[in-house]
C-alpha positions in Angstrom: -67.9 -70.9 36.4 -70.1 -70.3 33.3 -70.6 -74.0 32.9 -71.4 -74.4 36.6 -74.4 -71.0 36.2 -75.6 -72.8 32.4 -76.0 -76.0 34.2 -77.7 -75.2 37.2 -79.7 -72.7 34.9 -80.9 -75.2 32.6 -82.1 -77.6 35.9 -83.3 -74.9 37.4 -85.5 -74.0 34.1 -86.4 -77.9 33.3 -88.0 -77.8 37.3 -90.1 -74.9 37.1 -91.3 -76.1 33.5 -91.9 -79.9 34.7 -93.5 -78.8 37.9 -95.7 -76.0 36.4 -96.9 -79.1 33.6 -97.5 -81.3 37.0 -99.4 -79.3 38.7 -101.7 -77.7 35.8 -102.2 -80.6 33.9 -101.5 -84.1 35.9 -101.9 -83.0 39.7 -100.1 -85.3 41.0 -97.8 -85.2 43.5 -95.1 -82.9 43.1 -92.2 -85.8 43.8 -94.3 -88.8 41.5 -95.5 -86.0 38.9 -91.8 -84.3 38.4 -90.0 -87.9 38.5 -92.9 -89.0 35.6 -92.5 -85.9 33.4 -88.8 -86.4 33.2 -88.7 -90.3 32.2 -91.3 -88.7 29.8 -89.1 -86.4 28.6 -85.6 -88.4 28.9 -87.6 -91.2 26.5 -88.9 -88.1 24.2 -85.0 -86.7 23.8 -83.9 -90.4 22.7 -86.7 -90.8 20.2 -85.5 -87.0 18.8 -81.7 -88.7 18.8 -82.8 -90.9 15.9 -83.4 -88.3 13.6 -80.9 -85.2 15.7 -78.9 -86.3 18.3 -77.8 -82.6 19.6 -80.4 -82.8 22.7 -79.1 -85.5 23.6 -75.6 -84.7 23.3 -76.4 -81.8 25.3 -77.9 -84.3 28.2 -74.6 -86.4 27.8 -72.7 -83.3 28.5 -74.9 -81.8 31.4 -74.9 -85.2 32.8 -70.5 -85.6 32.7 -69.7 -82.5 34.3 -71.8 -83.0 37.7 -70.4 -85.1 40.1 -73.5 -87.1 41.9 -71.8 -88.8 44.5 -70.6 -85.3 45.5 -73.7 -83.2 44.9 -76.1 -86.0 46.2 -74.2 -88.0 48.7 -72.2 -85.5 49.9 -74.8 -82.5 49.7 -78.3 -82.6 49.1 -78.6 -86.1 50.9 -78.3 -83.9 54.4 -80.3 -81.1 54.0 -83.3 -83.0 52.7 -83.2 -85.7 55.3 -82.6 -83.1 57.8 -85.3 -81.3 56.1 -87.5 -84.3 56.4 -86.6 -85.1 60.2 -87.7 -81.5 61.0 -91.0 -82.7 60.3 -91.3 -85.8 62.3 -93.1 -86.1 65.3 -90.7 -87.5 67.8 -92.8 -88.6 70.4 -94.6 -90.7 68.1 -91.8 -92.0 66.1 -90.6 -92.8 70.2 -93.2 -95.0 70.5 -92.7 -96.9 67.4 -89.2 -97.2 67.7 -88.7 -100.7 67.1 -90.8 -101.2 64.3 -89.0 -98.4 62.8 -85.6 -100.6 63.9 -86.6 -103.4 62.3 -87.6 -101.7 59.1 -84.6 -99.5 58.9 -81.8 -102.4 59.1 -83.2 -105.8 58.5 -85.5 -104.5 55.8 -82.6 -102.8 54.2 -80.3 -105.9 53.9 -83.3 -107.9 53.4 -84.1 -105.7 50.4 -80.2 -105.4 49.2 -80.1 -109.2 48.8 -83.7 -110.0 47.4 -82.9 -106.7 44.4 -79.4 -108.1 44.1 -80.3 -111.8 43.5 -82.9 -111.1 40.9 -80.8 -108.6 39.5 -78.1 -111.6 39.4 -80.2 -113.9 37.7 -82.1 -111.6 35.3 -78.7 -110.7 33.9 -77.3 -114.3 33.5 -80.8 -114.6 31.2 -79.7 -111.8 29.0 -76.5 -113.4 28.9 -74.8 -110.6 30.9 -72.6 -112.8 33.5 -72.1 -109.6 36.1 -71.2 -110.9 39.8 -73.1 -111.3 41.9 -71.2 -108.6 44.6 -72.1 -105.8 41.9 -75.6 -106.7 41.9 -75.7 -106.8 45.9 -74.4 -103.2 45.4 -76.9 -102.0 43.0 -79.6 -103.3 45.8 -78.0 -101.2 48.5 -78.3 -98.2 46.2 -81.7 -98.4 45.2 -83.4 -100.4 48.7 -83.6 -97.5 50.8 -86.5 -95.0 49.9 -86.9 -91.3 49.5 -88.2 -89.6 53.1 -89.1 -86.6 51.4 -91.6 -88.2 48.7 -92.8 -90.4 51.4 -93.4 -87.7 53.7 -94.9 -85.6 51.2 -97.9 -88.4 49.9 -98.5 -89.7 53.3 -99.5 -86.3 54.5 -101.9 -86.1 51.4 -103.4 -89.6 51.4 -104.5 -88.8 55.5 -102.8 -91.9 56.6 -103.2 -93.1 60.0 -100.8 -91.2 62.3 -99.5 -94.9 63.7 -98.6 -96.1 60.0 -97.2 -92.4 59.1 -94.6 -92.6 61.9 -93.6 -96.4 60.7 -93.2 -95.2 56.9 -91.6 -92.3 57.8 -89.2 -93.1 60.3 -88.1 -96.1 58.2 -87.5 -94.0 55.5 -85.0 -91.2 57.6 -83.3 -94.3 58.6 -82.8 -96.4 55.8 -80.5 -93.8 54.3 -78.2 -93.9 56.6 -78.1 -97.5 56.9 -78.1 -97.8 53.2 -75.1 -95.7 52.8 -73.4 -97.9 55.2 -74.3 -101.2 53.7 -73.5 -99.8 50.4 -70.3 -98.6 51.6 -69.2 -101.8 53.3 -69.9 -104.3 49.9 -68.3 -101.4 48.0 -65.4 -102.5 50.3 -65.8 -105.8 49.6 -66.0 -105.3 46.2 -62.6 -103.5 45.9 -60.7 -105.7 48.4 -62.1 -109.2 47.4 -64.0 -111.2 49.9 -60.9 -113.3 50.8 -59.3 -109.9 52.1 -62.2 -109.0 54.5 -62.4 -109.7 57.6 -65.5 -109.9 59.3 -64.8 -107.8 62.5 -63.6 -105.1 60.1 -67.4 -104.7 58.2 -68.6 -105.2 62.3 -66.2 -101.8 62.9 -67.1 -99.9 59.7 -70.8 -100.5 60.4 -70.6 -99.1 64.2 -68.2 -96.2 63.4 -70.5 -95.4 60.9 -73.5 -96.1 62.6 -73.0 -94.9 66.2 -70.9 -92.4 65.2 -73.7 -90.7 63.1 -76.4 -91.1 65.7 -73.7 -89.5 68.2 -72.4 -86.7 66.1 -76.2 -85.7 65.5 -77.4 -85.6 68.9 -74.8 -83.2 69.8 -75.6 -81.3 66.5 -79.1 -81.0 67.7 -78.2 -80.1 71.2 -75.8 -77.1 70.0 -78.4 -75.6 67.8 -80.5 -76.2 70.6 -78.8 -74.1 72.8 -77.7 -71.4 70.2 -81.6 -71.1 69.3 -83.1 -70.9 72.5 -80.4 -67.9 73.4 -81.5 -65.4 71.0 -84.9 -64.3 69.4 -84.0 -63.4 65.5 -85.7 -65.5 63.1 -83.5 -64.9 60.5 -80.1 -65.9 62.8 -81.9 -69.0 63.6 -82.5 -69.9 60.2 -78.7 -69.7 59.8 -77.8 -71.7 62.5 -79.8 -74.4 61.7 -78.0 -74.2 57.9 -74.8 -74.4 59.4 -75.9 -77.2 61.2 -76.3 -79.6 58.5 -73.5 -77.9 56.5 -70.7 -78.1 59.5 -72.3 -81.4 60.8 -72.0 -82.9 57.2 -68.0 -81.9 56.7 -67.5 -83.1 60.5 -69.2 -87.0 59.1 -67.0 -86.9 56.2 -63.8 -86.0 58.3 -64.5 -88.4 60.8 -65.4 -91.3 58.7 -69.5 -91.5 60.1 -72.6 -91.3 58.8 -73.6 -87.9 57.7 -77.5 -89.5 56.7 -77.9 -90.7 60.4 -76.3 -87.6 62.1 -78.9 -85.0 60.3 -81.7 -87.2 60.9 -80.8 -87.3 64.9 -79.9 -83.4 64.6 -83.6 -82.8 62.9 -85.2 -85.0 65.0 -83.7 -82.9 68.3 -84.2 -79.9 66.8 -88.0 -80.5 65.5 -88.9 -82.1 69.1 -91.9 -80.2 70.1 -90.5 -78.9 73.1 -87.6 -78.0 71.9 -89.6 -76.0 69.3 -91.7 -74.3 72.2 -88.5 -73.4 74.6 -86.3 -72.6 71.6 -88.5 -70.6 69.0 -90.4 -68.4 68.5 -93.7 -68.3 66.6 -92.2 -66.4 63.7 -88.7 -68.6 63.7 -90.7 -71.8 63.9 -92.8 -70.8 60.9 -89.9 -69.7 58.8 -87.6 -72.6 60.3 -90.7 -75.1 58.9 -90.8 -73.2 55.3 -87.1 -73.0 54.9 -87.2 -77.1 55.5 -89.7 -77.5 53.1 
C-alpha cells in the first residue's frame, strides 16, 4: 500500500509541477506542453545517470511496479474516451458518419501496415532482423490517436465544426478498433499464422466490435433512464461513474470492446436531448466538469 500512495504521489507531484511550468512559461497546450516537458525531463534524468544514476534507478523502479496494460487498457482508456464522447456533438458526428467509418477502420489498418513496414525495414538497416508480425503490432499500438488531445486543440485552433466532427469521431473510434486489430495480430503472433484461421480473426473482430457498440448503447440507455428519474446532481454524477466502471468489467468478462462500448455510452448519454430530458442545468454542468 505505501508503494501504491509514494507512486501515485510522486505522478501526482511531477503533473502539477510539469503542468504549472506549461502553462507559465510555454503555453501550450496542456496535452502537447505536458507530453514535451516530460521527454524533456526523461532525456535530462539520463544525461544525470552518467554522472548518478539514482534518478534513474528511481524511474526504473516507478516504472516496474505499474502494470500499463492494466491501468491504461483496462482503466483510464474508458473513462477518458467516455470522457471525450461526452463532448461530442452527435447530430453532427451523425451526419458525418461515414467519413468517420472510413477513417476509423481502413485508416487504422492502413496506418498499422504503412508504421509496421517501415518499422520492418528501418530495423533490418540497423541490423535488428525483428519480424515483421512484431512490427505490424507496434503499428496497431501507436496508429490510433489520442481523442482527448485532439479534442482539446481542435477546440482552441476554432476549426471548422465539419472537420472537428471528422477528427474527432475518428479519434473515439480508432481506439476501439485499434485495440481490436492489435488484439487479433497479438493472436497471430502467439499462435503462428499457420494456426489461424481466417473466420476466427472475422469472429474476434465482430464480437469485439459489435459487441462493444451493443453493450454501450444499452449502457447509455440505462444511465439514460436512471438520470432522467431523479433530480440530484451529485447521484447523477455517480451513475454516470458506474457506468464506465460496470460497463468496462462487463467488456472484459464478455470478451468485447470496452473502447467502443464507452464511446457509444458517451455518445447516448451526451446527445443533446438526452441532456435536456435527462439533466438538469446544475447536473449537466457538473456532469461536463467531472468529464473534463
Amino acid at each position: 500500500m505505501n508503494d501504491y500512495f509514494f507512486i501515485i504521489s510522486v505522478l501526482v507531484i511531477l503533473s502539477a509541477a510539469f503542468g504549472y511550468i506549461n502553462v507559465r512559461f510555454f503555453k501550450l497546450p496542456n496535452a502537447i506542453g505536458l507530453m514535451l516537458i516530460t521527454i524533456l525531463f526523461t532525456l535530462g534524468i539520463f544525461v544525470i545517470s552518467y554522472f548518478d544514476a539514482t534518478l534513474l534507478d528511481a524511474e526504473r523502479y516507478i516504472i516496474k511496479q505499474i502494470d500499463f496494460k492494466a491501468v491504461l487498457l483496462d482503466i483510464m482508456l474508458s473513462f477518458l474516451l467516455f470522457a471525450g464522447a461526452l463532448h461530442t456533438n452527435f447530430e453532427q458526428l451523425k451526419v458525418q458518419r461515414w467519413p468517420v467509418l472510413v477513417f476509423s477502420t481502413l485508416g487504422v489498418l492502413v496506418s498499422t501496415f504503412l508504421v509496421g513496414t517501415v518499422m520492418y525495414f528501418m530495423l533490418q538497416v540497423l541490423g535488428l532482423p525483428i519480424p515483421f508480425i512484431y512490427c505490424l503490432l507496434f503499428g496497431a499500438l501507436i496508429s490510433p490517436t489520442d481523442p482527448i488531445a485532439v479534442l482539446g486543440i481542435l477546440k482552441k485552433a476554432g476549426v471548422p465544426k465539419k472537420l472537428e466532427t471528422k477528427i474527432v469521431g475518428e479519434s473515439l473510434f480508432n481506439d476501439g478498433v485499434g485495440v481490436v486489430v492489435f488484439l487479433t495480430i497479438f493472436q497471430i503472433a502467439n499462435l503462428g499464422m499457420e494456426n489461424v484461421e481466417v473466420l476466427d480473426v472475422v469472429k474476434l473482430f465482430v464480437q469485439e466490435v459489435v459487441g462493444g457498440i451493443l453493450l454501450g448503447g444499452a449502457l447509455g440507455w440505462i444511465t439514460y433512464r436512471l438520470m432522467r428519474s431523479i433530480d440530484d446532481y451529485d447521484i447523477e454524477v455517480i451513475i454516470t461513474l458506474a457506468a464506465v466502471m460496470g460497463g468496462t468489467l462487463l467488456a472484459h468478462q464478455w470478451h468485447v470492446s470496452a473502447p467502443l462500448a464507452m464511446v457509444t455510452a458517451g455518445l447516448i448519454v451526451g446527445k443533446d436531448t438526452v441532456r435536456s430530458s435527462a439533466m438538469s442545468e446544475t447536473t449537466e454542468t457538473y456532469v461536463d466538469k467531472f468529464g473534463n
